[in-house]
Residue frames as a rotation matrix with the C-alpha (Angstrom) as fourth column:
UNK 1
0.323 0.858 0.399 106.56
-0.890 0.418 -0.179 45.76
-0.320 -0.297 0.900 20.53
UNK 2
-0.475 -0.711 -0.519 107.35
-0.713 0.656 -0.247 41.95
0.516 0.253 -0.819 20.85
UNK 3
0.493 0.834 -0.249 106.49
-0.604 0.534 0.592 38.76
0.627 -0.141 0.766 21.51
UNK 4
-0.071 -0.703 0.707 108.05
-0.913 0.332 0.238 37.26
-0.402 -0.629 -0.666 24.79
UNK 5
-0.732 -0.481 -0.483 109.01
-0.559 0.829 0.023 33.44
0.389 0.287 -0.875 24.32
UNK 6
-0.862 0.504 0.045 105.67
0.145 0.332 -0.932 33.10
-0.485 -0.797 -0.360 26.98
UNK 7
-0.247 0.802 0.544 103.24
0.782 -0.166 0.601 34.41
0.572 0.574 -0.586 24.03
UNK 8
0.293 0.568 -0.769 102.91
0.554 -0.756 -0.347 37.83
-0.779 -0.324 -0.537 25.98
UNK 9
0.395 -0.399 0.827 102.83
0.277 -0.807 -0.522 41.30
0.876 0.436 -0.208 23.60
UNK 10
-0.008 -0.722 -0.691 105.56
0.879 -0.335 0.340 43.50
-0.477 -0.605 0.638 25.22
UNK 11
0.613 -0.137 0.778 105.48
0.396 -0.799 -0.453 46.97
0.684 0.585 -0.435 24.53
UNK 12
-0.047 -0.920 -0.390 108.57
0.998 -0.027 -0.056 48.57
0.041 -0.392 0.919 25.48
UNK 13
0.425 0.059 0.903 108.67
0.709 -0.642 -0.292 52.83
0.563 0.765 -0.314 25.70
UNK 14
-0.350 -0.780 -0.519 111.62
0.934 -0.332 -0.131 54.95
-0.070 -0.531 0.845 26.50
UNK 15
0.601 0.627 0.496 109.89
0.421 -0.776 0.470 58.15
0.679 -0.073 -0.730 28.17
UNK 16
-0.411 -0.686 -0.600 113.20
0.887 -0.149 -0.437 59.46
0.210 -0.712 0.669 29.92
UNK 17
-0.922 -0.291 0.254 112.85
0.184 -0.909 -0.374 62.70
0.340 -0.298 0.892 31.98
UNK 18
-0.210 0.971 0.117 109.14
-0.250 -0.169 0.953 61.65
0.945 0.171 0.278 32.92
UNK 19
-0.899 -0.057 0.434 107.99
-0.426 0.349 -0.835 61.20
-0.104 -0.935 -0.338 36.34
UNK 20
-0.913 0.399 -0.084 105.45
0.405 0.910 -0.083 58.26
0.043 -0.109 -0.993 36.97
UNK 21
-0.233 0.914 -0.331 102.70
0.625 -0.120 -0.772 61.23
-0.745 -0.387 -0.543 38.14
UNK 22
-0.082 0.466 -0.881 103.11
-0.517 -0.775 -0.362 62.71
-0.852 0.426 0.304 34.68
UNK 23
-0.930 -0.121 -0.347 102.26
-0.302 0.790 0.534 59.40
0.209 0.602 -0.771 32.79
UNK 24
-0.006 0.885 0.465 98.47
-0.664 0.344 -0.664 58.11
-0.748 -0.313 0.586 32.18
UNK 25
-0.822 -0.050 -0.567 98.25
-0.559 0.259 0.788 55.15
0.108 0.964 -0.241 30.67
UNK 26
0.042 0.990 0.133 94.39
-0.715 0.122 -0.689 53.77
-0.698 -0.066 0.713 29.69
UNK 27
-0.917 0.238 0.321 93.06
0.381 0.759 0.527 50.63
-0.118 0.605 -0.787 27.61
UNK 28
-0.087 0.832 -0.548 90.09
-0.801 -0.385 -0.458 52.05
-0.592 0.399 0.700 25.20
UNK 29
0.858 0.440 -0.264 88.61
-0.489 0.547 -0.679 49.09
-0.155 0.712 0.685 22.74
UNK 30
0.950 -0.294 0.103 91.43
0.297 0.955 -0.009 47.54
-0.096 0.039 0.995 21.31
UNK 31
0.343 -0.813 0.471 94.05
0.283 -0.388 -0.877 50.10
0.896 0.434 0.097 21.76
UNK 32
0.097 -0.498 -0.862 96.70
0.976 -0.122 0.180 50.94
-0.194 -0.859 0.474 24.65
UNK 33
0.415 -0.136 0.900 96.71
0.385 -0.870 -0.309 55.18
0.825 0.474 -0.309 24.89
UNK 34
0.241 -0.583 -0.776 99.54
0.929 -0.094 0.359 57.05
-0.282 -0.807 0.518 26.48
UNK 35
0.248 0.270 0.930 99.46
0.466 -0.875 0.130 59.96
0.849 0.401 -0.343 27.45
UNK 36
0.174 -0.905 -0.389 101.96
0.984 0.149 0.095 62.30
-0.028 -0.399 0.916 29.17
UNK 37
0.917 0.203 0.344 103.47
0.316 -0.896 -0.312 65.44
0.245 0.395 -0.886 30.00
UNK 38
0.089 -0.992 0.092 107.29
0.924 0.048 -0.380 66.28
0.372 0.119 0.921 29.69
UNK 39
0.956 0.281 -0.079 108.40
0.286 -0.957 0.054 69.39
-0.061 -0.074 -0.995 31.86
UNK 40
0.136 -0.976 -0.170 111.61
0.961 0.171 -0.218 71.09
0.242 -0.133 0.961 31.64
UNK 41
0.641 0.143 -0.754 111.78
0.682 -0.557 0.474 73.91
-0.352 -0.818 -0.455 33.96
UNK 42
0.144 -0.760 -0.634 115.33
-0.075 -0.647 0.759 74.92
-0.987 -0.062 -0.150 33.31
UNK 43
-0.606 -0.298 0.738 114.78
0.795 -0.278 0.540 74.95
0.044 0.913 0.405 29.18
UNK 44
0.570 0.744 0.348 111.44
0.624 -0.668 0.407 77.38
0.535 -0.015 -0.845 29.63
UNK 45
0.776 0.245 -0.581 113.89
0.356 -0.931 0.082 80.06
-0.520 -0.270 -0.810 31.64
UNK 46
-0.157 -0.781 0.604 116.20
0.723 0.326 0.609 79.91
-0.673 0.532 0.514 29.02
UNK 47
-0.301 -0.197 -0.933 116.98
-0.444 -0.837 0.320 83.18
-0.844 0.511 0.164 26.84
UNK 48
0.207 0.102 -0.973 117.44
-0.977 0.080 -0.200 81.36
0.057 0.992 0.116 23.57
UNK 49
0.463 0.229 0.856 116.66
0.320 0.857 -0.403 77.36
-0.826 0.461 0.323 23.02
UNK 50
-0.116 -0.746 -0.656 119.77
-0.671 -0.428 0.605 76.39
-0.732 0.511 -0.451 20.68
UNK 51
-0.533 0.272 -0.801 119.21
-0.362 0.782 0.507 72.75
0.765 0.560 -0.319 19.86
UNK 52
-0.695 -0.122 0.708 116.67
-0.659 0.500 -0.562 70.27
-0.286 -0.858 -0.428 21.32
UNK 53
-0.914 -0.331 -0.234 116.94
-0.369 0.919 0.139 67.11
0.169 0.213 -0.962 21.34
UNK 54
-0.382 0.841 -0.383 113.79
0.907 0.420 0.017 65.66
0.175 -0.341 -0.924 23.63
UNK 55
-0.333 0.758 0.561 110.73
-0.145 -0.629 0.764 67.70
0.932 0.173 0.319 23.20
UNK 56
-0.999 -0.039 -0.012 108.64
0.027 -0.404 -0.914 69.22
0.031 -0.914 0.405 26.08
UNK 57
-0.444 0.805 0.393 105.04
-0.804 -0.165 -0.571 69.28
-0.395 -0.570 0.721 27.29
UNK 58
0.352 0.764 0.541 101.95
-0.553 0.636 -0.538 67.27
-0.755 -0.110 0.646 26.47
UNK 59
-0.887 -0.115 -0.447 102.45
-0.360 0.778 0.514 63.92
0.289 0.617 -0.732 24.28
UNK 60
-0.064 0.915 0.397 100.23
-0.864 0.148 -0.480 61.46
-0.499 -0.374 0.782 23.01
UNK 61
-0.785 -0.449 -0.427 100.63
-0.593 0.341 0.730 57.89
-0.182 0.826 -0.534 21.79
UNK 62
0.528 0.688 0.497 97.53
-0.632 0.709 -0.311 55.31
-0.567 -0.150 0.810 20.88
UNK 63
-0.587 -0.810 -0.009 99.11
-0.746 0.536 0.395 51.75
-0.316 0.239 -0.918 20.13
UNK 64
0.531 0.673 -0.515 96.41
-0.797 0.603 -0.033 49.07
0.289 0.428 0.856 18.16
UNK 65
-0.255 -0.677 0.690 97.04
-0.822 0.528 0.214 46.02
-0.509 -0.513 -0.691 19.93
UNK 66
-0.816 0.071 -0.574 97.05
-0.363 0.710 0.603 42.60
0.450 0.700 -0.554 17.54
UNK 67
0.565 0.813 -0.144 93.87
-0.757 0.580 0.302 40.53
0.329 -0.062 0.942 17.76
UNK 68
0.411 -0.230 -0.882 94.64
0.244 0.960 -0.137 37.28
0.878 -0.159 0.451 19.89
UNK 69
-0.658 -0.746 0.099 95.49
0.260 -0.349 -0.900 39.80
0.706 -0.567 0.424 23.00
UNK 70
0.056 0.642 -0.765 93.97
0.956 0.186 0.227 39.92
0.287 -0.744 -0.603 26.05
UNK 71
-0.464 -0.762 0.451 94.43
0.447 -0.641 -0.624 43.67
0.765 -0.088 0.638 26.88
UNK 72
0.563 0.487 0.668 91.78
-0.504 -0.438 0.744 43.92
0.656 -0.755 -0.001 29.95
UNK 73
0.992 -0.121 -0.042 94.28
0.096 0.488 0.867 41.91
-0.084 -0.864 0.496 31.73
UNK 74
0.326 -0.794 0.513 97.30
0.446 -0.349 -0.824 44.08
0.833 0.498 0.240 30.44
UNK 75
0.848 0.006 -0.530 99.93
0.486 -0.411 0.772 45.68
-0.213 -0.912 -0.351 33.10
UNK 76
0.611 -0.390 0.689 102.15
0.215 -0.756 -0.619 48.81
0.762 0.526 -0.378 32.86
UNK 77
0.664 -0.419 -0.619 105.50
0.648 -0.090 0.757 49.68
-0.373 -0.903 0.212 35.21
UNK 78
0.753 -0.338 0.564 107.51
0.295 -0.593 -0.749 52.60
0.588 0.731 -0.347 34.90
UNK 79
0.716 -0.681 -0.152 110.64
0.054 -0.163 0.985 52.59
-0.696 -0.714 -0.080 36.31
UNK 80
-0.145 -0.939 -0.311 113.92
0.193 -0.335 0.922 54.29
-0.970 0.073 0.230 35.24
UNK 81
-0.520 -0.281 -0.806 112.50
-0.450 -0.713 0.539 56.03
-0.726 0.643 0.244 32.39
UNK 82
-0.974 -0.191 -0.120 111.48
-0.225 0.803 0.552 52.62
-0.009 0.565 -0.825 30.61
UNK 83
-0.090 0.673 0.734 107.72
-0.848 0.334 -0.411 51.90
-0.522 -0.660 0.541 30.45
UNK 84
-0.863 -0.334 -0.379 107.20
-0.458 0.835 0.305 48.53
0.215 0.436 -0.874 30.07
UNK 85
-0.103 0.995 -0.011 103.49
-0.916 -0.099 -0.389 47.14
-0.388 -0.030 0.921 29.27
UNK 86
-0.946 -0.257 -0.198 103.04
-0.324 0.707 0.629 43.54
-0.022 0.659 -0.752 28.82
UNK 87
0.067 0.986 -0.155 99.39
-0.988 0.044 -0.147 42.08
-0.138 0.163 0.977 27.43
UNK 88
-0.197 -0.098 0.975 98.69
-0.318 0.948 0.031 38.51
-0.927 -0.304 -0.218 28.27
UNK 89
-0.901 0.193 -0.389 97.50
-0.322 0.301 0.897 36.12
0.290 0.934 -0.209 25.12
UNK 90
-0.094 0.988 0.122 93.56
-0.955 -0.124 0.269 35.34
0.281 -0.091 0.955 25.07
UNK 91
-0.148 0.398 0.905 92.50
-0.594 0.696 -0.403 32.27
-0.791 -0.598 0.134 26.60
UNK 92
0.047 0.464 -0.884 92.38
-0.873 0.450 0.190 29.27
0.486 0.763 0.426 23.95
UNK 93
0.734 0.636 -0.237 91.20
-0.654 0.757 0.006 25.99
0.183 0.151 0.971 23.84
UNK 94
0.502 -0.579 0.643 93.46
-0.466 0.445 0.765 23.24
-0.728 -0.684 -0.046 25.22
UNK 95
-0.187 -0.714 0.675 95.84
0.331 0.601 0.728 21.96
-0.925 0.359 0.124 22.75
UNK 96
0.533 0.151 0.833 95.01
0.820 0.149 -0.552 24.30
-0.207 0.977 -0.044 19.76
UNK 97
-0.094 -0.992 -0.080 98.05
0.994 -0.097 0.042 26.09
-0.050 -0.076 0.996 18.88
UNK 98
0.400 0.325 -0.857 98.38
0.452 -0.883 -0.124 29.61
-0.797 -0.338 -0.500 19.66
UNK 99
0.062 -0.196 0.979 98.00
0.729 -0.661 -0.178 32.68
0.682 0.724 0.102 16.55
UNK 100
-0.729 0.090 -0.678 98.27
0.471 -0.652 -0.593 35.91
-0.496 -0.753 0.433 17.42
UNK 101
-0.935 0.280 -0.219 95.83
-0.331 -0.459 0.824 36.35
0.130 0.843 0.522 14.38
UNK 102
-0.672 0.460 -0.581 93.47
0.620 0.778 -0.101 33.99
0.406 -0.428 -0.808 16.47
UNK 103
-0.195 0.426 0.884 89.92
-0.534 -0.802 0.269 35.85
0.823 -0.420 0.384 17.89
């Protein structure tokens, strides 16, 4: 999570081996909640599971998002593994400098 150089939040999350229809992401109050489901077919017909690395099925993440963030006007793309959620800054007053600590 980062601020771009434009005052958006960036959240950044590497969700390899997911496809796009097994990704929900939702904006509740003031948090961003993802929520997912990793399959791997060819570890589940697998005799014995030696090491692993990236975990399988259901996942959940909730992310509190800083005061001074617009997050009803937040957008999410997932492409190559990578989502990539950026939340605008709230609307302020002409010429008074921008917090993110700012309501």
């Amino acid at each position: 999570m980062f601020i771009s150089k434009n005052d958006d939040l960036i959240i950044k999350i590497e969700l390899g081996g997911l496809l796009a229809e097994d990704l929900v992401v939702k904006v509740e109050n003031k948090s961003l909640r993802i929520k997912g489901v990793r399959h791997d077919s060819e570890m589940s017909d697998s005799r014995q599971i030696l090491v692993r690395d990236v975990p399988a099925g259901p996942f959940e993440c909730v992310m509190e998002i800083p005061v001074g963030f617009d997050l009803s006007a937040s957008n999410s793309a997932y492409l190559k593994g990578m989502l990539r959620t950026t939340v605008p800054p709230k609307a302020r007053p002409s010429g008074t400098p921008w917090s993110p600590h700012r309501n």
